[in-house]
N, C-alpha and C positions, 0 to 999 in steps of 0.2 A: 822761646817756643815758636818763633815765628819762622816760617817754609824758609827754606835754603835759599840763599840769593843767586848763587852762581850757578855755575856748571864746569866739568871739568876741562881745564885751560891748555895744560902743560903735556898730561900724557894719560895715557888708559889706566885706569882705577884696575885691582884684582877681579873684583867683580864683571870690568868691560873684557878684559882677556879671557875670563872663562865665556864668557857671552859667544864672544867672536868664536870660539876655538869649539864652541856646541853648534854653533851653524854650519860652520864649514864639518866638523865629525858627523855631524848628522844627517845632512843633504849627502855626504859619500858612502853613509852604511846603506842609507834609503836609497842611493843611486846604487849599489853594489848589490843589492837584493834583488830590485826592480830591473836590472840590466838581465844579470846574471843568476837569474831565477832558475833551477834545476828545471821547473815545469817549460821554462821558453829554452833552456841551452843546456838538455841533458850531461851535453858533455862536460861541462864547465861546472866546476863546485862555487858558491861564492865565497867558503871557509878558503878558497886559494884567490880568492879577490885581492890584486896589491893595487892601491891607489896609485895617481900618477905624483911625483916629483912635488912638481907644483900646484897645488892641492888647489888654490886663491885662482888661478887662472880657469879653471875648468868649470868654477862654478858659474852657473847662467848671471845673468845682471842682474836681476832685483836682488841675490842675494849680497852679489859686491856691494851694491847700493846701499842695503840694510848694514854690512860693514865698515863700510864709510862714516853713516851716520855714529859709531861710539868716537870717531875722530874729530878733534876739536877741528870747527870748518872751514881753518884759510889752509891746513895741513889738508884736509878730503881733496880742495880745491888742487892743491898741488899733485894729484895724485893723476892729472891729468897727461901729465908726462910720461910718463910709464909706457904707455902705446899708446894705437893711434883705438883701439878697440874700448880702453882707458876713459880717452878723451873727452869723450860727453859724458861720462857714466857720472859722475860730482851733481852736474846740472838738474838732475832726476830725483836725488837723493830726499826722501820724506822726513828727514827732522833735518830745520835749519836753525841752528841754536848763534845766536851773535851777543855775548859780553863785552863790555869795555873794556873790561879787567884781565881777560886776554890778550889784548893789543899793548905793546911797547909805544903808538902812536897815541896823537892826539885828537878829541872827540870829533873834529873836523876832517881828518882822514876815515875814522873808525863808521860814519855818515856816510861817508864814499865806497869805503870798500862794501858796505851794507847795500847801498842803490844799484850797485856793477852786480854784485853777486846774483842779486833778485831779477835783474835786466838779462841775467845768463840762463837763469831758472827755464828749465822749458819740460818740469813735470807735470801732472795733468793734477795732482795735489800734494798737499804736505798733512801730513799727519801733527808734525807739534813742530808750534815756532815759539819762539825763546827770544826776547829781546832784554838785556841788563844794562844800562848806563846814567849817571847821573843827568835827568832830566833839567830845563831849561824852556821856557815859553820857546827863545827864537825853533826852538824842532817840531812844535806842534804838527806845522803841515806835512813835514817829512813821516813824522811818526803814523800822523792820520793815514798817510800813501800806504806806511809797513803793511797795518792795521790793515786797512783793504785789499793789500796783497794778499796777506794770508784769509782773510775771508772769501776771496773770489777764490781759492785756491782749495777752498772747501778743508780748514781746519780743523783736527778735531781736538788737537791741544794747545791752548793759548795760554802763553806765559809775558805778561807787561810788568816788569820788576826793575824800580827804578829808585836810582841811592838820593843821597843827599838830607838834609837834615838832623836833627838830633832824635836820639833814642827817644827820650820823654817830651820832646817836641818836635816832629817830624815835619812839619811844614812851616819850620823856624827861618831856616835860610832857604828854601826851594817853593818855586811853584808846582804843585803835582799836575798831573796829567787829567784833565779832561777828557774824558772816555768818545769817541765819537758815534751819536745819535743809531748812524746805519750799522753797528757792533751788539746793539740790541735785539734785531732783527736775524737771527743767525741760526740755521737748521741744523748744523754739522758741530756746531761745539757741546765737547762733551766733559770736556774738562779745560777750568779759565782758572789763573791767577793773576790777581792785582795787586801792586803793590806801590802806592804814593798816588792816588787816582781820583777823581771828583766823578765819583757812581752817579750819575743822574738824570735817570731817562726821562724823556718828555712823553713819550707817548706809550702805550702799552708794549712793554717785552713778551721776548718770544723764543724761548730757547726750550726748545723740546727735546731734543736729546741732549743737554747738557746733565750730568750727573757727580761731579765733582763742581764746588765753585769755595776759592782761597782769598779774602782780601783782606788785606795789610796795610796798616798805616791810610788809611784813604775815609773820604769824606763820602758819609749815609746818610739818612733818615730816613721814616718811618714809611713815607710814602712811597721811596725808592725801594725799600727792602721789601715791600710790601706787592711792589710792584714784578719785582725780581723772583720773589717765591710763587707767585701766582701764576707767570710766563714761562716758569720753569716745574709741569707736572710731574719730572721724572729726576728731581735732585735728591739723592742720595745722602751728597755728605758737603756740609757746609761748617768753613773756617773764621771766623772773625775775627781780627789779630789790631787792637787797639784803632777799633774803628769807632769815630764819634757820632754821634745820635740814633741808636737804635733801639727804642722804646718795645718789640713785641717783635717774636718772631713765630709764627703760625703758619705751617706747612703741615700737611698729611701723607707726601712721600719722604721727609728727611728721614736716614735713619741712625746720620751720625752730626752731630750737632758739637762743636769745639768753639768757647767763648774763651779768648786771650784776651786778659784787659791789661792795660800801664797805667801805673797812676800819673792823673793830669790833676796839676795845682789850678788849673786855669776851671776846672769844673766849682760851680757856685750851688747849681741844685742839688738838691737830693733827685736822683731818678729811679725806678726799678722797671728792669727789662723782664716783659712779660715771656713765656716759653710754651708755644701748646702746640707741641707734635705726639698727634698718638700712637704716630708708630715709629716714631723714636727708640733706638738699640742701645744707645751709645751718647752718653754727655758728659763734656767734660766745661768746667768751670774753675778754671788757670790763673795766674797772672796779680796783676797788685789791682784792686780795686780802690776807689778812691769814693765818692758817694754815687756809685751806682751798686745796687745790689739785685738780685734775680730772685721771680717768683715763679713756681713751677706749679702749670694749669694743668694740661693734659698733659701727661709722658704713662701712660699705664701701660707701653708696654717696654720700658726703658728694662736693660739687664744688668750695662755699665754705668757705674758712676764714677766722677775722679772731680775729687774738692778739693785743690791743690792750693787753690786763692788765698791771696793775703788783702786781707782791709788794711791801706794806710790812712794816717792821719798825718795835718803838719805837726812842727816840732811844738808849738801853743797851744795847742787840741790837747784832752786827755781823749783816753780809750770811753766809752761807753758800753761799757759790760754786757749790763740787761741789753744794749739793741742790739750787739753783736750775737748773744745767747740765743735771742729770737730768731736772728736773720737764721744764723747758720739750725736752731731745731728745726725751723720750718723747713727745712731743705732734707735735714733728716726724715722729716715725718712723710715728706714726699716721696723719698727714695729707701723707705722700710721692704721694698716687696723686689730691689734689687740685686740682682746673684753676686757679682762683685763692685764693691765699694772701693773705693781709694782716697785717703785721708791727708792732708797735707799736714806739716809742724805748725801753722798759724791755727788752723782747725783744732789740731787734738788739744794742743795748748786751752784755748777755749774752752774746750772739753774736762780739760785739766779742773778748771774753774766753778766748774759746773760740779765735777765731783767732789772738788774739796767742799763746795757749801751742798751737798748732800742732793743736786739734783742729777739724777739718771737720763742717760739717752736713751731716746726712744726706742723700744724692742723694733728688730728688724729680722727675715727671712734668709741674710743673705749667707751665703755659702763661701764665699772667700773676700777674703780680708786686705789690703795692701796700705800697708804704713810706710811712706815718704817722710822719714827722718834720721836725722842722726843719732838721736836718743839720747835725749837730755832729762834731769831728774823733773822738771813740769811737763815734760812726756807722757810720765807712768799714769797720773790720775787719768789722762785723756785714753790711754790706752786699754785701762782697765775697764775704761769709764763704756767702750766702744766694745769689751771682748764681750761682758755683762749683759749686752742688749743682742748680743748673736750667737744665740743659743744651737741656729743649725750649721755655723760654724764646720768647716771641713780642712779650710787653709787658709792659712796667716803666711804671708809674703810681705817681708821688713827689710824693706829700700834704705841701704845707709848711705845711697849714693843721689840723694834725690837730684832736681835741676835746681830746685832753690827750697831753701832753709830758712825761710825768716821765719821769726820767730817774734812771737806776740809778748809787743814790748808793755811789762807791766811796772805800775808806778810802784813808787815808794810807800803809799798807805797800804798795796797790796801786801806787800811782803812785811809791814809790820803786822800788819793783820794774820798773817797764818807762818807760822812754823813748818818749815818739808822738811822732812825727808825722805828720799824717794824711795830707800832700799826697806824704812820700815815700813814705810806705806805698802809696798808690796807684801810685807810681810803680816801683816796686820789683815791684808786682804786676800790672803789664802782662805780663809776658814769659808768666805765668801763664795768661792769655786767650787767646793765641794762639789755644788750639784750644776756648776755650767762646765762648759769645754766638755762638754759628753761627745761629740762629734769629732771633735776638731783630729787630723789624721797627717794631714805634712802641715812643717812648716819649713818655710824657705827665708834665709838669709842673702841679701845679694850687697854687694860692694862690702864685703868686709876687710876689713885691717887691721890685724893686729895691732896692740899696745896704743890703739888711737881713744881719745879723749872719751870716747863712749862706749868702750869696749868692757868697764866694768861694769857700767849699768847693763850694758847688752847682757854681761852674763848671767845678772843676778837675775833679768827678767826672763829667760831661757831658765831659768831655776824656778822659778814659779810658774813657767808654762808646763815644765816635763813635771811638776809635784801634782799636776791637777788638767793635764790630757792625759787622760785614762785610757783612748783608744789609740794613741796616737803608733803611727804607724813607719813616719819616714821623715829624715830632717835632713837638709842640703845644705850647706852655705858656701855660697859663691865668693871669689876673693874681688876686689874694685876692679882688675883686670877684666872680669868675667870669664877666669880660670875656676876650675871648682879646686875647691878649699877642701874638703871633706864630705862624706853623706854616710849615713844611717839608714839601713830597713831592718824592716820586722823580721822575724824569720823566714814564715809562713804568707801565702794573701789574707788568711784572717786571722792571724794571728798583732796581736800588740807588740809593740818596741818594751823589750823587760828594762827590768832595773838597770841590771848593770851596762847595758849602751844606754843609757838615760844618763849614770853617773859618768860614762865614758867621756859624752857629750858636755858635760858640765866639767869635766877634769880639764876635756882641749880647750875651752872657752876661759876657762879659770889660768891655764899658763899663758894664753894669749895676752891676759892683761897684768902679765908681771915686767 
């Protein structure tokens, strides 16, 4: 789940082509209207407006400029050849993205061509600079020089993304990068990603229009983070992607707040990261946690939530039930008054637990539902256990495609302890519904595939939702392509989904898993 490291190297994504190919269409319907306006040139229609031949040539520079930048930058540079009108236009250009991973050379050339380029630079700012390559102490002073370049050059998008080390220990083989002192001090950034970095300012920060901030893999604590939210009155949306020592995060403009953790064997303490943003929209709690867990202060006016998180243990550790049950209720009882929820497979499973020994989730408000699993039979209690307590329920959205499926690994005393089966359990727990899923009106299927490993449970539990959503109105299911599969409506807008597209729905879901 961690930000993208590159940028595109070899050639223009579909995306950068339509990009380009709306600047140049749109600057010549807006030149062809604006030229040849009826009002300024009676005689002239602009419905008979023909563009010239070469569409790229006529446009003014800032726009070739802005087409430049979708070009990976030693190709922009070469474009200098073209004319002599050409010539300087590279030089000007507002994003200068440089990747290692790019270059056929080696990082001692990929240094050079970086220091010539910036020496040729002669625009009056850059809008976003992009630097990617495996760091090394000997570049510190190089990199500090980039760093000020693009500061002096009044940036407002800063990307320091740099490789080396391992996934679950990132600064195993690599020094990261020490941020430099005067990068704290910055009016014009508005958006910073870090990644492999030692965050740690000496003296009070200052970033007033910064409104995005991403860091990765890189070294916090409580006083730096503390210090960072405080210099930053206007941050929006903050990223933390297995960053160590972050004991409390307390801002009053966040309003999207994403916690990625990795489990680290090398963590000894127990910690829990405090969270009190009250105007907080948006939180998500991702990744393997190992003994850190979160407690949620202020967030009253949160709408999203997303509990994707997995607790690991090592392989000599058992699970602890009851503190897992705690951690993750409390989190519930915090986010009962949220509009959508999002549950991960380690969670529901938990949940799972909870309802075979007869305890209930907490009643919640919220209005749509999103389950990230593949749907396994210790799914159904957690799922039941979750429909039970969301009574205003409207939409159920069942992710079979999640980004990760771990699944809460239970011992051997669990499973002699309770007998499943998941298809009676749901069966058994109809009589239960009767009087819930009054609400509930679509539901959505997404990564589906036939005849796969959960495709029967899938249907059995699609059978117990259509015997007891009494209003329900419209069912979709997307195939893992994110091709649509099939969908269902009602007839009418107020009218309910009848029986027999109910049984329709349960007929195609029933061949699927022959």
């Amino acid at each position: 789940m961690e930000d993208q490291k590159g940028s595109g190297c070899s050639e223009l994504s579909t995306d950068s082509v339509s990009s380009v190919l709306a600047v140049i269409q749109g600057y010549h319907r807006t030149h062809a209207t604006s030229v040849q306006s009826p009002s300024k040139n009676p005689k002239i229609s602009p419905l008979f407006y023909t563009p010239p031949t070469d569409l790229i040539s006529t446009l003014p520079d800032f726009l070739i400029q802005e087409i430049l930048c979708f070009l990976p930058i030693q190709d922009a540079i070469k474009s200098s050849v073209l004319s002599q009108r050409w010539k300087p236009l590279w030089a000007q250009i507002p994003t200068l993205s440089f990747s290692h991973s790019c270059f056929s050379f080696k990082l001692d050339k990929f240094t050079h061509f970086v220091n010539k380029t910036l020496q040729h630079f002669v625009g009056p700012s850059v809008k976003i600079f992009f630097i990617n390559f495996k760091f090394d102490r000997s570049m510190t002073s190089t990199l500090d020089a980039w760093v000020l370049f693009a500061t002096t050059h009044r940036v407002e998008k800063l990307s320091l993304v740099f490789d080396g080390g391992l996934v679950y220990a990132p600064f195993a083989d690599s020094e990261p990068y020490r941020l430099p002192q005067f990068l704290f001090m910055n009016s014009s950034l508005k958006d910073l990603t870090l990644r492999q970095c030692v965050v740690s300012p000496q003296t009070h920060v200052s970033w007033p229009c910064l409104k995005v901030l991403s860091i990765n893999y890189s070294r916090l604590n409580d006083e730096a983070i503390e210090n960072i939210l405080s210099g930053s009155p206007n941050l929006q949306k903050l990223k933390l992607h297995n960053c160590e020592g972050v004991n409390r995060i307390s801002s009053k403009s966040l309003e999207v707040l994403v916690m990625d953790a990795i489990y680290d064997p090398k963590e000894k303490d127990e910690t829990v990261t405090e969270i009190s943003c009250p105007n907080l929209q948006s939180l998500s709690l991702v990744g393997f946690m190992y003994r850190t867990t979160y407690r949620l202060m202020h967030v009253s006016s949160l709408s999203k939530a997303n509990l994707s998180f997995v607790m690991t243990i090592e392989k000599k550790d058992k699970y602890d039930c009851i503190k897992h049950r705690c951690i993750l209720r409390e989190l519930l009882e915090k986010l009962c008054h949220v509009e959508k929820l999002t549950v991960g497979t380690w969670c529901l499973q938990i949940l799972s637990i909870w309802e075979i020994k007869g305890i209930s989730s907490p009643l919640s408000k919220r209005n749509c539902l999103v389950l990230e699993t593949e749907i396994c039979e210790w799914d159904l209690p957690g799922i039941v256990s979750l429909l039970q307590s969301s009574p205003y329920l409207k939409k159920l959205v069942i992710n079979l495609s999640p980004y990760d499926n771990s699944k809460f690994e239970f011992d051997q005393e669990f499973f002699d302890s309770y007998e499943f089966d998941g298809v009676a359990f749901l069966t058994s727990a109809n009589w239960i519904f009767k009087c819930f899923l009054q609400s509930l009106e679509t539901i959505e299927i997404i990564g589906f595939q036939p005849s796969s490993s959960g495709s029967k449970l899938l249907g059995k539990l699609m059978q117990f939702l259509l015997n007891n959503a009494k209003v329900l109105k419209k069912v979709v299911i997307y195939e893992q392509s994110g091709t649509l599969h099939q969908s269902w409506n009602s007839s009418g807008p107020n009218r309910n989904m009848g029986n027999a597209k109910r049984n329709q729905i349960v007929q195609t879901l029933s061949k699927c898993t022959l």
